[in-house]
N, C-alpha and C positions, 0 to 999 in steps of 0.2 A: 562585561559579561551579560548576556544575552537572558533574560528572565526567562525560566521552564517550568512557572509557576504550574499552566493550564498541560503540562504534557505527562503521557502514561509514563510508566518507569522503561517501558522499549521502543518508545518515541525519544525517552529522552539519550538511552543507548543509541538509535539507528541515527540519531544526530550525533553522538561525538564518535560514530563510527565515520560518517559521512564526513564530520571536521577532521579529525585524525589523519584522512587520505586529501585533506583539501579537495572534496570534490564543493561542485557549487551550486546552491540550494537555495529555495526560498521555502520558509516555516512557515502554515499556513494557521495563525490563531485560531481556533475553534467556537470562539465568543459569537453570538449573535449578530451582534456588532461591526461584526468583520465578514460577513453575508450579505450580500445584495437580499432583498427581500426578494425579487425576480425568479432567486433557483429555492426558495423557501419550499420544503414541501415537494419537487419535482427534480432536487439531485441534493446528492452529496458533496462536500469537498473533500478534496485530499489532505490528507498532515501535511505534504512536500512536494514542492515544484522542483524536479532536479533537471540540473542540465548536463545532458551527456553528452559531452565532446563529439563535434564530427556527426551527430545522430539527431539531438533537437535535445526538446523538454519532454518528461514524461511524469503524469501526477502518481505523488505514492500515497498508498494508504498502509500503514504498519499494523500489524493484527499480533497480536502477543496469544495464543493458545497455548493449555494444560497439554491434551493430547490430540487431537481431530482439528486439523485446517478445516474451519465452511464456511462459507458468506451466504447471507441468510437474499434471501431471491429480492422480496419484496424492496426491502430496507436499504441492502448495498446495492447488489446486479442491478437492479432497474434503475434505481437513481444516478449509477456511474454511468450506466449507457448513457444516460439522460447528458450527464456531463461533458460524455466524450461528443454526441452530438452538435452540443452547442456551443463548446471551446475548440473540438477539433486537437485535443492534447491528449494523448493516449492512457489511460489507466492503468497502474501495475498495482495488484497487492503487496505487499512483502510481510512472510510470516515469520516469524519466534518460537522456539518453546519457552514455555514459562520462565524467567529469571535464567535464559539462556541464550546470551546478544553473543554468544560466538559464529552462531550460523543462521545468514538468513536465507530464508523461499522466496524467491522470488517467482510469480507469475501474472501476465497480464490479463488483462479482464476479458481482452478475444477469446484468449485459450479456455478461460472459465465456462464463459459462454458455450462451449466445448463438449463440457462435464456434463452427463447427465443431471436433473436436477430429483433431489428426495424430497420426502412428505415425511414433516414430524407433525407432532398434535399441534406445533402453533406457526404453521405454514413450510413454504418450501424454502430449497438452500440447497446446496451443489458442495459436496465433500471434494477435497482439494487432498491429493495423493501428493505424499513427496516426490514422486519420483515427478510429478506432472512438473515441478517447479526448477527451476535453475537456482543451485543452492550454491550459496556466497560463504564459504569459509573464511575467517579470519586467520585460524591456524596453518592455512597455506596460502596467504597473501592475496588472493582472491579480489579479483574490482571489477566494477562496473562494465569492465569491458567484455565480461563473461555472457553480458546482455545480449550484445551484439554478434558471437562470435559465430 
């Protein structure tokens, strides 16, 4: 079994949600360690490299929110651009409500881009609507292929 020491409690959900349907993934550690010093400072990485059938790979980054989907402009938006630039692998969020792994949002970081962006007192972020997302129910068998459709 697979150590989840370094993973949040909805990374560790969207992994046995991901194992559950056998789809096929790579966990991306989060440790220093496991960073090229190269993207240090000018990207992000993703939680998960998943591979969608027929489609390619797409990197996820899993966000567990109370109540308000944002990704803060500076910190995420820019760094993922950065990412998608330089790997060429396209970026999807996928959000949570709090201690609630039955349904995920899914949206990509294009569409983000999208979103107007707000000004709080410690910079900008782009508020994510559910309906903007493609939402993954597990209570009605719901899969990856809902990306694509």
């Amino acid at each position: 079994m697979a150590n989840n020491a370094g993973m949040t409690e909805s990374e560790k959900a969207f992994k046995k949600w991901l194992d559950d349907r056998n789809y096929p993934y790579m966990y991306i550690e989060q440790s220093k360690e496991t960073f090229s010093a190269f993207f240090r400072g000018i990207s992000k990485r993703p939680d998960f490299l998943l591979i969608v059938r027929n489609f390619g790979i797409i990197a996820v980054d899993v966000k567990e929110r109370k109540k308000n989907f944002i990704v803060d402009e500076k910190d995420e938006i820019e760094k993922y651009v950065e990412f998608e630039r330089i790997t060429r692998i396209p970026v999807w969020f996928v959000f949570c409500r709090e201690k609630d792994y039955e349904n995920w949002y899914w949206i990509p970081l294009s569409k983000v881009l999208n979103i107007d962006k707000k000004r709080s007192k410690i910079g900008y972020f782009r508020p994510i609507r559910e309906s903007d997302c493609i939402i993954i129910q597990k209570a009605k068998g719901d899969g990856i292929s809902r990306l694509i459709e």
